[in-house]
Structure formats: structure tokens, C-alpha cells
C-alpha positions in Angstrom: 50.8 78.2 111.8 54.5 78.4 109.9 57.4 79.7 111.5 59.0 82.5 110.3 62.9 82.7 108.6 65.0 85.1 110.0 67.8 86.3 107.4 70.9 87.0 110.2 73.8 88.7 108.9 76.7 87.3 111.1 80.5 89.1 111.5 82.8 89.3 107.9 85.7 88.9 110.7 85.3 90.0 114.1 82.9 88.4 116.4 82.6 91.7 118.0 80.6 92.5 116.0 77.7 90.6 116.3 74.5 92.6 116.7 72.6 91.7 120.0 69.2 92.2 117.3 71.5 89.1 115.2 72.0 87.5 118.0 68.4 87.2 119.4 66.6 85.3 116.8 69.9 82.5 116.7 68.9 81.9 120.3 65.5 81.6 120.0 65.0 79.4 116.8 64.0 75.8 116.9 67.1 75.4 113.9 69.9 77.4 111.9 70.6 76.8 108.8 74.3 77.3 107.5 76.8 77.7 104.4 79.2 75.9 106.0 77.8 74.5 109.4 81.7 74.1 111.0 81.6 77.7 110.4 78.2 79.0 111.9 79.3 76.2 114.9 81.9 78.8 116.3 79.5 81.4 116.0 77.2 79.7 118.4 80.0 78.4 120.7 80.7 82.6 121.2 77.2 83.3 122.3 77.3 80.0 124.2 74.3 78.1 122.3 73.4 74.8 121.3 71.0 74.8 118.0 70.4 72.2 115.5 71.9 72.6 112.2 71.4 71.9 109.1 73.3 72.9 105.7 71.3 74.9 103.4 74.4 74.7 100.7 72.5 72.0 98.9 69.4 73.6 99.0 71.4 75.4 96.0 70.8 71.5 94.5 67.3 71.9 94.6 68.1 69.0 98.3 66.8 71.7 100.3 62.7 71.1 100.6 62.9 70.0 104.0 64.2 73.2 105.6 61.2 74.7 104.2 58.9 72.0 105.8 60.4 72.6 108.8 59.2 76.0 108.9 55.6 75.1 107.4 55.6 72.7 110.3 55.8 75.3 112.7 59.1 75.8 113.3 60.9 79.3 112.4 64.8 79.1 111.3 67.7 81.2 111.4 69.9 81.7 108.2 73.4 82.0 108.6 75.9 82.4 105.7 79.5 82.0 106.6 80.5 85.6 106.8 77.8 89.1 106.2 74.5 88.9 104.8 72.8 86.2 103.2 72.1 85.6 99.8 74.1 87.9 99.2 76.3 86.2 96.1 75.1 82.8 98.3 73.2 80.3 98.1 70.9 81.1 100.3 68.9 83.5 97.6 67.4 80.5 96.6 65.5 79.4 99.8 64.7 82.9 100.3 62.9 83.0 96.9 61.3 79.6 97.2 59.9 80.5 100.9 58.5 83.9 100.0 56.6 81.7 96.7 55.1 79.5 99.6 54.0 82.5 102.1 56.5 82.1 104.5 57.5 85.1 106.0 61.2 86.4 105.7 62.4 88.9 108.1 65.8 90.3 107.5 68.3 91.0 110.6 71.1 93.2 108.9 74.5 94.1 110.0 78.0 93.8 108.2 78.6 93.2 104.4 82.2 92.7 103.3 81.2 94.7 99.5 79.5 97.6 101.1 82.6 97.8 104.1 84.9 97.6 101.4 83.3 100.5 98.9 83.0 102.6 102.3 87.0 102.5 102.8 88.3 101.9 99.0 88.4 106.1 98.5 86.9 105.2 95.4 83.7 107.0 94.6 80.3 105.9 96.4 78.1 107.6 94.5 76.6 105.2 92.5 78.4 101.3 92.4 77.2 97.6 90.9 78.1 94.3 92.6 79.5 91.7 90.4 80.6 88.9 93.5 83.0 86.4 92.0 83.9 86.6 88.3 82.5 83.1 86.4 85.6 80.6 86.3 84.9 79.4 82.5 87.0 81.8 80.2 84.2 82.4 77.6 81.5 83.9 80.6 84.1 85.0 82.2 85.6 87.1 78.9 82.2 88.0 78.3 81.0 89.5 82.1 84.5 91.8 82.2 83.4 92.8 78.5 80.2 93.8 79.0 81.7 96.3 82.3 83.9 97.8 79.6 82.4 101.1 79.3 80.6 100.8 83.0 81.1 104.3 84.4 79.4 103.0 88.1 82.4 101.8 90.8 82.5 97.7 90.5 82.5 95.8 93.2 84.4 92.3 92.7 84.9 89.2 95.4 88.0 86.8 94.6 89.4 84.1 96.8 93.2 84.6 97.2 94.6 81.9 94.5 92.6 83.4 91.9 93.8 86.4 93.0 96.4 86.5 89.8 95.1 85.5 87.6 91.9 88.0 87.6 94.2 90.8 88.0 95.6 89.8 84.8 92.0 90.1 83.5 91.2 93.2 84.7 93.9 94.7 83.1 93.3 93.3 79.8 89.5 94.0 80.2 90.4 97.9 81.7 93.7 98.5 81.5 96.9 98.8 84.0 96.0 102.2 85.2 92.2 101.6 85.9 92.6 102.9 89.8 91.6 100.0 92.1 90.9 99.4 95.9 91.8 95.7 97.2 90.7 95.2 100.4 91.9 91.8 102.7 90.3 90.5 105.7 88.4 93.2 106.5 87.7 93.4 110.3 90.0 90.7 111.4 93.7 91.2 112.5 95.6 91.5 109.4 93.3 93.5 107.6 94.5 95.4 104.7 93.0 98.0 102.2 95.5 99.0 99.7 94.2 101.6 97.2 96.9 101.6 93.8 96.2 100.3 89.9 95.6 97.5 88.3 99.0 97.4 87.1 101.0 98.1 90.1 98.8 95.4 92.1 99.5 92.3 89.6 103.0 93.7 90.0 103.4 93.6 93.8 101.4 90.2 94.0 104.1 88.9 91.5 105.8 89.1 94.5 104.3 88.4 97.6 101.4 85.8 98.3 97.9 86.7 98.3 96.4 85.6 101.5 92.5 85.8 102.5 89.8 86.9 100.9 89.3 90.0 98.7 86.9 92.5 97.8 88.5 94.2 94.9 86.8 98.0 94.2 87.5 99.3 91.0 87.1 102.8 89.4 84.3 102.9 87.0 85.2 104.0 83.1 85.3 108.3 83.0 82.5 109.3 81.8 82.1 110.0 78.4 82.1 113.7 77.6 79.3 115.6 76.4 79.7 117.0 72.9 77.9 119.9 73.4 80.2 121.1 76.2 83.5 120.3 73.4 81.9 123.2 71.3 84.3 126.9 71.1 82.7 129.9 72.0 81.8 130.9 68.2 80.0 128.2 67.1 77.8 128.6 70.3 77.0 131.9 69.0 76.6 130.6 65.6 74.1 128.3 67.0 72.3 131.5 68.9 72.4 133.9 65.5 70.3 130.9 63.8 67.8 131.2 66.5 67.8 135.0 66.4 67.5 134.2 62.5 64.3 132.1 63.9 62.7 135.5 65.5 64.4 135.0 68.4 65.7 137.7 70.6 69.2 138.2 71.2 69.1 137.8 75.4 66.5 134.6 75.0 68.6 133.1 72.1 72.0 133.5 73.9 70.3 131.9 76.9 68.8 128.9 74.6 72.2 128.6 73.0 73.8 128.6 75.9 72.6 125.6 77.8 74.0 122.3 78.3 77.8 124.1 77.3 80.9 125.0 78.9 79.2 128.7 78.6 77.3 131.2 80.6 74.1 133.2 79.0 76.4 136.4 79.5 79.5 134.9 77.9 77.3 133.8 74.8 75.9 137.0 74.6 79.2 139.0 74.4 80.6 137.0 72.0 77.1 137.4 69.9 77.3 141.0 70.0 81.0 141.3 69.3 79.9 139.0 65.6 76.9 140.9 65.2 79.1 144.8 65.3 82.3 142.6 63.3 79.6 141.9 60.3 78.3 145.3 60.3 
């Protein structure tokens, strides 16, 4: 009978923060699998186990195939990316994808995620957001990506490693403009955390200065949203629109209701000003 892989979400900082649900399957797998194996080596030093690992970075590589014959075999396996949930822009999507084609069964043990921590304290809006993860490095994608989020009116979520920091600030403003409100949040949960909410201009500006240390989730303000044309229209021409409809065999009350909806105006405000048209022509 195959094993089963467990998806653990580990800390984005703070050890404290381990789950004791995330911490139960790590101790009772026959093997974790790791982004960076030095990394998920001082996890398990803090709960005092010894696992095998094994790197699941080259699985990425298409190297991966025994991780999953491991588990076929019998065994079930813990996945463990360096910091939050798994796959989650990681590698690790792809032995996830590859096991569920196969049968294996995939049980996810959530907890921290540095994007969705980050939109929670940005005080940028969380009603509705997309996740972009790290910009592509070659100019022409990269042009192209920030191009294509020009008129995106959902809060973007952005990672970036401090020293490329700059330089996609620099982006951003060409791509959105200086004064595109953003959120840049710095090693969130660990000691010298930092959320510092400001614009796009006014952060390239004070990073001019200082050093960019750790990493970043940058939260940006979607594009306003474009307005509706029907609520630009004045008051007469909303009443224009409800003497056609009365012209229609429509009665005054239902056609200043009709006329009415999806403006800036109330049934009773359309109505007035209908009337006041209707005695002014008489």
C-alpha cells in the first residue's frame, strides 16, 4: 500500500509558530523532503528529530522520481519548503501534481504564508487580491507580466529578494506610477520585522538610501476602478432617457424607476426632475 504525502507548512520566521498538527506528521514520516535541506535541518533540530532527507529542489529538473517511489514503496513523506506553504511559488507544485497523476494521496497541513500574512497587515484592501510571487528576471517577460497588471483593479501580491529590491521598484513605477499606494512588508514574524505602508515613489526613494535587507512581500493597490458611464450622466439627460420610455407607453413612476437604475439617481429624484420638464414644455 503507498504512503501518503503530507504538504507541512513550516514557520515564515518564528519557530513559534509551528503547529503541533505540522509538527506531527514530520515526526512520524519514514523521510522529509526539503527546498533547501540545511534549512528544514534546523527545523527538526527545534522539535528534537532525526529524519532522513532528501532535496526535492531537483525534482523541479524532472531528478525527482525517486521521492515518489519512495512513497509507492510504502513509505509516506513530509514536504517541507523553506519558509510557509509548499508549492506555493516552489517547486514543490510539481511533485504534488505528479503524485496526485499516480494516486498518491496528498494531505495538506496548513499554517503560515508570508503573501496572505502580508495582505492581512498591508491596510491595503482584502477584498479580492492575485498572487504574482517573484516577477520573471528576463526584461521582455518581465516588461510583459507588469504590462498585462496595468489595468488590474484586484490588490497584487509581489515576492522580491532584497537586491532586486531596486530595481523592481523602479519597475513598478514605470509599469503603475510613483503614487500607486504600496505595502512592503520585511521579515515578517522574525525580530526585525517591518511593514511600511507609503508609494511607489517615496519607497524607491527611501531605499536610495538605506539597504534593503531580507525578504519582501510587496502589496500593491490595485488600478481604481474604472467608472461607470451611466453613473457620469446629469440629472436631465436621465430624464431624457425616462420621457423616451414614457414616449414607449410607459408610465411616468415605472419609467422614472427604469431610468433611474444603475445612476447616481434615486426613482424620486428622476421623477421630480421629469415632472418639472414635463410642466416647463407645457
Amino acid at each position: 500500500m503507498a504512503g501518503t504525502l503530507y504538504l507541512v507548512a513550516t514557520p515564515i520566521g518564528n519557530l513559534d509558530d509551528l503547529t503541533p498538527r505540522a509538527a506531527a506528521p514530520v515526526g512520524g514520516v519514514a523521510v522529509v523532503a526539503a527546498e533547501d535541506t540545511r534549512v528544514t535541518l534546523r527545523l527538526l533540530n527545534h522539535l528534537g528529530l532525526k529524519k532522513p532527507l532528501v532535496s526535492y529542489y531537483e525534482h523541479a529538473l524532472q531528478k525527482g522520481e525517486a521521492i515518489l517511489q519512495r512513497i509507492e514503496a510504502g513509505e509516506s513523506c513530509a514536504l517541507c519548503s523553506d519558509a510557509g506553504m509548499p508549492c506555493i511559488s516552489d517547486p514543490g507544485e510539481v511533485i504534488v501534481r505528479d503524485a496526485m497523476a499516480r494516486g498518491i494521496r496528498v494531505v495538506p497541513i496548513p499554517a503560515a504564508s508570508a503573501c496572505v500574512t502580508a495582505l492581512a497587515v498591508s491596510g491595503q484592501s482584502t477584498a479580492r487580491f492575485v498572487f504574482e510571487g517573484f516577477l520573471p528576471v528576463p526584461r521582455r517577460p518581465r516588461r510583459d507580466r507588469l504590462d498585462a497588471l496595468r489595468g488590474e483593479t484586484r490588490t497584487v501580491l509581489f515576492y522580491e529578494a532584497p537586491h532586486k529590491l531596486r530595481a523592481t521598484l523602479d519597475d513598478l513605477i514605470e509599469a503603475f506610477g510613483a503614487d500607486r499606494s504600496v505595502t512592503l512588508c520585511r521579515e515578517l514574524t522574525k525580530l526585525h520585522e517591518d511593514v511600511r505602508k507609503t508609494t511607489l515613489g517615496e519607497a524607491a526613494a527611501y531605499y536610495a538610501q538605506a539597504e534593503p535587507r531580507g525578504e519582501y512581500v510587496l502589496v500593491l493597490a490595485g488600478a481604481p476602478e474604472a467608472p461607470d458611464p451611466a453613473q457620469q450622466l446629469p440629472l436631465p439627460d436621465v430624464a431624457a432617457r425616462a420621457r423616451q420610455l414614457m414616449a414607449g407607453g410607459m408610465g411616468a413612476s415605472a419609467a422614472a424607476k427604469a431610468a433611474a437604475q444603475g445612476t447616481a439617481f434615486s426613482k424620486s429624484q428622476v421623477y421630480r426632475e421629469l415632472m418639472k420638464t414635463e410642466e416647463e414644455s407645457e
